[in-house]
C-alpha positions as CSV (number, residue, x, y, z in Angstrom):
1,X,88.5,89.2,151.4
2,X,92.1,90.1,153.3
3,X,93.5,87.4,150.8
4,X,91.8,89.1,147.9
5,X,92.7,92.4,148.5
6,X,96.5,91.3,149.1
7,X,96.3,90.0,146.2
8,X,94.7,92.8,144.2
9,X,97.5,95.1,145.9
10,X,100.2,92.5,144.3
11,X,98.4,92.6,140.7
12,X,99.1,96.8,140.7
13,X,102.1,96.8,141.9
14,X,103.2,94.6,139.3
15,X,101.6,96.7,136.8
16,X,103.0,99.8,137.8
17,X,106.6,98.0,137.7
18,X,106.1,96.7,134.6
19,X,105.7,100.2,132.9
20,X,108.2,102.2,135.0
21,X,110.8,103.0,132.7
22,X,114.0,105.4,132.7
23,X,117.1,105.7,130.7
24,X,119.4,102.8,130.9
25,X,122.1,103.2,133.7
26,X,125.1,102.3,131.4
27,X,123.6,105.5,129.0
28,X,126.4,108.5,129.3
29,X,125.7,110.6,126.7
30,X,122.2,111.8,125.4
31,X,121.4,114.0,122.4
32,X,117.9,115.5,123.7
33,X,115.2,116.9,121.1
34,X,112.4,119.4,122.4
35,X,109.7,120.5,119.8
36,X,107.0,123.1,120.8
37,X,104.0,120.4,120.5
38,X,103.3,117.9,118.7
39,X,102.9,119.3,115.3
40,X,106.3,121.1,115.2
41,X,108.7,120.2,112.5
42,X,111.0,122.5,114.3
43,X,113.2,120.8,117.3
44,X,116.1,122.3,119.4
45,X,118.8,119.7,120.2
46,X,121.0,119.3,122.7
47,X,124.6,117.3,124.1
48,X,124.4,115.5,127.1
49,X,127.3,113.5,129.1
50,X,126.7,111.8,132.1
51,X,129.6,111.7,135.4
52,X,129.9,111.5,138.7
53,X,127.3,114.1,139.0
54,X,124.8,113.3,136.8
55,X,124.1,114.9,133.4
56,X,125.7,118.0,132.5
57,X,125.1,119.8,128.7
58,X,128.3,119.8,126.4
59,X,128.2,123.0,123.9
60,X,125.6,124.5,123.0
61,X,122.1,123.8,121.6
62,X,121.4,124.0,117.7
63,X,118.5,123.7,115.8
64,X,117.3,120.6,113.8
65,X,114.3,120.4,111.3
66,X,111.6,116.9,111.8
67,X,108.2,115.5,110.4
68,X,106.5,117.7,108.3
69,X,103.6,116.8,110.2
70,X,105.2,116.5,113.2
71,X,105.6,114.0,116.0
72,X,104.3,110.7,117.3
73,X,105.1,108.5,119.4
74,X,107.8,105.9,118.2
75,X,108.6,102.0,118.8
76,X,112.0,102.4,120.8
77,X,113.0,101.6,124.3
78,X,110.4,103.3,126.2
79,X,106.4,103.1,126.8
80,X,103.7,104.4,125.2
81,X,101.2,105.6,126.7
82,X,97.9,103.0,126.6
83,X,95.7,104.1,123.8
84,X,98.2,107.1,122.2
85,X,98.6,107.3,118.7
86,X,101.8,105.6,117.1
87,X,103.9,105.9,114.0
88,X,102.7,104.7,110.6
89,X,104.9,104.3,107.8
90,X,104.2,107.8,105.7
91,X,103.0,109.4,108.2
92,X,105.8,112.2,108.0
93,X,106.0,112.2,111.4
94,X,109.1,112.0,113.2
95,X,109.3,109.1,116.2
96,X,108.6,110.7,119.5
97,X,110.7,108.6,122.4
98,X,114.0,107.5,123.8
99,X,115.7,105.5,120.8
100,X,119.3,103.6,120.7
101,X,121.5,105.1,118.1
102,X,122.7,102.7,115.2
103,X,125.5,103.0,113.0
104,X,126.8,105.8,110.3
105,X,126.2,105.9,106.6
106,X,127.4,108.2,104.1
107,X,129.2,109.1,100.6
108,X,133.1,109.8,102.1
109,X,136.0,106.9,102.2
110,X,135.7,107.8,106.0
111,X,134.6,110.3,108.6
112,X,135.8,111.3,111.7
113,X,134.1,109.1,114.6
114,X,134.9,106.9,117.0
115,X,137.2,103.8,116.1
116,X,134.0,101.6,117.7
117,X,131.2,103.6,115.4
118,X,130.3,101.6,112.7
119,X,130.3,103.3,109.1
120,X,129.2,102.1,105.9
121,X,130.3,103.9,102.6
122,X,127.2,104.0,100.3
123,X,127.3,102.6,96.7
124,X,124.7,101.4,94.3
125,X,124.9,97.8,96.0
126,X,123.6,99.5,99.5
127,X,119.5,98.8,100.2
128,X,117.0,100.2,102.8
129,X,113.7,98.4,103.0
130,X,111.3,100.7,103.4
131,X,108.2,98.2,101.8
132,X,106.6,96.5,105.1
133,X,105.6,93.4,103.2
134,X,109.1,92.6,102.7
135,X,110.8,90.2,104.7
136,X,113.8,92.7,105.1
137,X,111.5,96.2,106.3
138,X,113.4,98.8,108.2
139,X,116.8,96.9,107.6
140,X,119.9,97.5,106.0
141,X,121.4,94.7,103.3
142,X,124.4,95.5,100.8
143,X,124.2,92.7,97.9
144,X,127.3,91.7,95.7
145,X,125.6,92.6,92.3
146,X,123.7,95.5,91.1
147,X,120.3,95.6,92.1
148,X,118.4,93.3,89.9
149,X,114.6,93.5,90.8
150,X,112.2,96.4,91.1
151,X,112.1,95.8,95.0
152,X,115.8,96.3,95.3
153,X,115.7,99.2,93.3
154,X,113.3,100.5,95.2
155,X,115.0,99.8,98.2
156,X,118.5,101.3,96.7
157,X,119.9,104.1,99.3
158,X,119.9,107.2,97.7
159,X,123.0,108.0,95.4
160,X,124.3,111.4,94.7
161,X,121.9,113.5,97.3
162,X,123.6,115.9,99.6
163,X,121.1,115.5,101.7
164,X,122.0,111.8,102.8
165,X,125.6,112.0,101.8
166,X,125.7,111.8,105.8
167,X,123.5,109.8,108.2
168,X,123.1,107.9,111.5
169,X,120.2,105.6,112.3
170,X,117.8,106.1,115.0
171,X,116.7,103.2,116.4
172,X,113.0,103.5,115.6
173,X,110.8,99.9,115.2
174,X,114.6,98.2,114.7
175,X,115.9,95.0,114.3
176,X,115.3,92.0,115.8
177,X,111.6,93.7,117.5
178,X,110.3,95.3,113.9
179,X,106.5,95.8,113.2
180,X,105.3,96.3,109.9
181,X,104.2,99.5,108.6
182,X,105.3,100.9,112.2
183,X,107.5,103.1,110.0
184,X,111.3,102.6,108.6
185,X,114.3,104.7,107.5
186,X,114.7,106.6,110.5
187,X,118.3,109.1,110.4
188,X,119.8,112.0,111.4
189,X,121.0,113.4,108.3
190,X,121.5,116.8,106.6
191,X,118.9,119.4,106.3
192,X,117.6,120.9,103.0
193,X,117.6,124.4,101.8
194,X,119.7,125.8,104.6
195,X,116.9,124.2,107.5
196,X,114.1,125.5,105.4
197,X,112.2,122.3,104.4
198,X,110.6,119.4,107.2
199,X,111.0,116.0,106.4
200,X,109.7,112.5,105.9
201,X,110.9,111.7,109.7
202,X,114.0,111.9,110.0
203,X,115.4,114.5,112.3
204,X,117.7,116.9,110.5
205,X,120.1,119.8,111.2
206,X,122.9,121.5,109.3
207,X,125.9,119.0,108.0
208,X,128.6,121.1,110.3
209,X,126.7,120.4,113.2
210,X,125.9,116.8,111.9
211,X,129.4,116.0,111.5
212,X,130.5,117.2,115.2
213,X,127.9,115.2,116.8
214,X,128.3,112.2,114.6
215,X,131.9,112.3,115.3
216,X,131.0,112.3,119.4
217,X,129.3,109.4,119.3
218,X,131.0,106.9,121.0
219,X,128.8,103.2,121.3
220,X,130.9,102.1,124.4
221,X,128.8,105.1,126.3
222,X,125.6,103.5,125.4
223,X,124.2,106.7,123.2
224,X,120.6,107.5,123.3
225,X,118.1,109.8,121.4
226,X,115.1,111.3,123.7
227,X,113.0,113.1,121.1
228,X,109.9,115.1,123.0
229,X,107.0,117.8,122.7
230,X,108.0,120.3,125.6
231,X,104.8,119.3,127.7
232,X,106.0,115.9,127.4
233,X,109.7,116.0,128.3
234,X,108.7,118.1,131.0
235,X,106.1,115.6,132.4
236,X,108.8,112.9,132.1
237,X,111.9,114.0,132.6
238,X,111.9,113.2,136.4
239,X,110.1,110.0,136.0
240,X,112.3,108.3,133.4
241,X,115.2,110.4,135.0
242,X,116.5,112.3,131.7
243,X,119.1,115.3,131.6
C-alpha cells in the first residue's frame, strides 16, 4: 500500500511537471496583448525588455485590432488547458498564447530592423499555404516561375494591399510541429480603415506603430508574443512568470 501510494505521489508529480510552463529564460523582450474577453477584436499592446531586474515596459501602450470573432486558444509554446477549445482554420479568431516571432515580409527594398531579422520582399513568385491538405500548410515557399497551378495561385501572398505591404509572423501551429486545419497565416500587419475593421486572425495596429515595433525586434533576445483575455493573463501571469 506504502509502495502504491509512493508511487501514485511520483505519477502527479510528474504530471504537474510536465504542464508547468513559463516563458523561456533566454526571452528579453515581450510584446504583451490584453483583450477584454474572449470575444474582443479589440487588444491593447504593450513593449517589454527584460534586465537585471526583471521586466520593465518600454513606451507606451497602443492599440491593435484581432479576430472578428475573437480569441482562442492557439498551438505555440505554451499549454492548453485539457478540454478548451482551439483554433480552426476560419475561425476568425486570433491565437490566444505565448507564440515565437518569425521573420518580416513586406512591399519595400528594405525596412529598418535588426541586421539578424529576417525580411522577405514580396513579389508574385512569394506563396502562403493556407489549404491544410497541402503538403506545404502554414509555410512560406518563393518559386522561380510564376505561379502556374490554381493551388499556387491560391496560395500567392497578396500583391498591391496596403494592408500587408508590412508583416511579421506569429508563430502560431508553425513549422516543423504544424497540424492541419489548426489555422495558418498568422501576422502582425497593418490595420484597415484607420483600426475600424477586425480581422481574419491576425493581430493588427496602425503601420507607424507596426514599423517601430518591427524595427525592435531583435531574434538574438529571443522575442515572444503573449496574446491574453484579461481574466486569463491575470490568472497566469505569476505562474508562467510574464511581465
Amino acid at each position: 500500500m506504502k509502495r502504491f501510494a509512493l508511487s501514485l505521489l511520483a505519477l502527479v508529480a510528474f504530471a504537474t511537471s510536465a504542464v508547468a510552463f513559463e516563458l523561456p529564460q533566454n526571452s528579453k523582450q515581450c510584446l504583451v496583448g490584453v483583450a477584454s474577453n474572449w470575444d474582443s477584436s479589440y487588444v491593447t499592446l504593450s513593449w517589454y525588455e527584460k534586465g537585471a531586474l526583471g521586466w520593465k515596459q518600454k513606451g507606451s501602450s497602443w492599440k491593435g485590432r484581432l479576430g472578428k470573432n475573437g480569441l482562442v486558444w492557439g498551438k505555440g509554446l505554451h499549454p492548453v488547458p485539457a478540454g478548451a477549445t482551439t483554433k480552426k482554420e476560419g475561425d476568425r479568431r486570433a491565437p490566444a498564447g505565448v507564440f515565437d516571432l518569425g521573420g518580416a515580409w513586406g512591399y519595400a527594398s528594405s525596412i529598418q530592423k535588426s541586421p539578424d531579422l529576417s525580411y522577405v520582399q514580396v513579389t508574385s513568385r512569394c506563396l502562403w499555404y493556407e489549404d491544410s491538405s497541402s503538403p506545404y500548410y502554414n509555410q512560406f515557399r518563393r518559386i522561380e516561375y510564376e505561379p502556374r497551378t490554381t493551388a499556387e495561385r491560391k496560395a500567392q501572398m497578396k500583391q498591391g494591399d496596403y494592408a500587408h505591404s508590412l508583416k511579421l509572423f506569429i508563430a502560431h501551429n508553425a513549422y516543423p510541429n504544424i497540424t492541419p486545419g489548426a489555422g495558418s497565416s498568422i501576422f502582425f500587419h497593418i490595420w484597415r480603415n484607420g483600426g475600424g475593421s477586425a480581422t481574419f486572425g491576425c493581430t493588427t495596429m496602425s503601420e507607424p506603430n507596426l514599423k517601430n515595433f518591427i524595427a525592435m525586434v531583435d531574434p538574438k533576445q529571443r522575442p515572444v508574443y503573449v496574446l491574453l483575455p484579461r481574466a486569463e493573463y491575470d490568472r497566469y501571469r505569476g505562474e508562467w512568470k510574464l511581465p
